[in-house]
C-alpha positions in Angstrom: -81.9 243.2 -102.1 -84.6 245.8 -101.1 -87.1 243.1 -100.2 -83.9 242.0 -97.4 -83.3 245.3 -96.7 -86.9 246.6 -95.8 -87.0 243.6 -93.5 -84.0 244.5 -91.6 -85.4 247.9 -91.4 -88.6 246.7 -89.9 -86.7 244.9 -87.6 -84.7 247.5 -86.0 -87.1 249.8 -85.7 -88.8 248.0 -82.7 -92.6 249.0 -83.2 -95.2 245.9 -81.8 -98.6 245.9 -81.1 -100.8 246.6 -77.7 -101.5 242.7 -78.1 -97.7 242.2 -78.6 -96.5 243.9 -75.6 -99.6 242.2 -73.3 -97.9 238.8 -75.0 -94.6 240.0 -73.8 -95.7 240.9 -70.2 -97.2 237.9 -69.8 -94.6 235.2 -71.4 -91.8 237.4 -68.8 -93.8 236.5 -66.1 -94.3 233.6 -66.5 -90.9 233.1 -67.4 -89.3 234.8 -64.5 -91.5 232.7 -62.2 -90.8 229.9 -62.9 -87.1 230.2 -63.4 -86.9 231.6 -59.8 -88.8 228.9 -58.9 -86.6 226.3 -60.7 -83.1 227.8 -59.9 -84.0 228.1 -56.0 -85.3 224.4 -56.4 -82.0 223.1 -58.0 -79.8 225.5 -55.8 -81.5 223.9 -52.8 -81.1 220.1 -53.9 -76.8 220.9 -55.0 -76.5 223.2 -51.8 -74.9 225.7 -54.5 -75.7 229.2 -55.3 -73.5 228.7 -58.3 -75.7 226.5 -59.8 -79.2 229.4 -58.5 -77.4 232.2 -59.7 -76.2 230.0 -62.8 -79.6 228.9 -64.1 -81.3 231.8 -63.5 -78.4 234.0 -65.4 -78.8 231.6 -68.6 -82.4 232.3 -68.4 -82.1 235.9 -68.2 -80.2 236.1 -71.1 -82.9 233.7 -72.9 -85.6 235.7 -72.1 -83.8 239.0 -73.1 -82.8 237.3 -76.8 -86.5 236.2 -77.2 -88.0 239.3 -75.6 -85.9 242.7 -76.8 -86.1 242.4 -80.0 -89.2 243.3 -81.8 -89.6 240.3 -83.8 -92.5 240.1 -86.0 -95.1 237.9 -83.6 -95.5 241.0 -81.8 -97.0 242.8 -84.4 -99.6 240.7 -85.7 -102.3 243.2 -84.9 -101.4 246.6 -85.7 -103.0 249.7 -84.7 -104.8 251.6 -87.6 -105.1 255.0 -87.0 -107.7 257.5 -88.3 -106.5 259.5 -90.9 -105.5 263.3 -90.5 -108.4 266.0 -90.6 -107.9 268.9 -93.0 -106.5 271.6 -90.9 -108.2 274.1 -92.7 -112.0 272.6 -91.5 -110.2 272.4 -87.8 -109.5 276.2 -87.3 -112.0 277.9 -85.2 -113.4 280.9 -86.1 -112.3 284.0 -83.4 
């Protein structure tokens, strides 16, 4: 039950990696791209912008399902930080 729960936790709390975020740049790029690319292609060939406005819309929303939330691919390489100094050794003398 806590094993479940700590996952969830980890889930919503949304932290990825610099790698992660360069990964999600480029795949919504790409993504967008090509979709626009796509959707004016089909629109064109139907004469509809139903069917532009339609395919880019689904695509939209599949990009925003694979790319909001922080899943756990984005945080393969996590940032280790230096630990704390003693505040007592940073104080200067006056």
């Amino acid at each position: 039950m806590e094993a479940l729960q700590a996952k969830v936790q980890s889930l919503v709390e949304g932290k990825i990696d610099f790698e992660g975020q360069k990964k999600v740049e480029v795949l919504t790029r790409v993504i967008l791209v090509a979709a626009t690319i796509i959707s004016f292609i089909v629109g064109l060939a139907l004469q509809s912008l139903r069917a532009t406005f339609g395919i880019f819309s689904v695509t939209i929303i599949v990009l925003s399902l694979v790319i909001v939330p922080p899943w756990p691919i984005y945080n393969k390489h996590p940032v280790k930080w230096l630990p704390a100094k003693d505040k007592s050794k940073n104080k200067t003398l006056s």
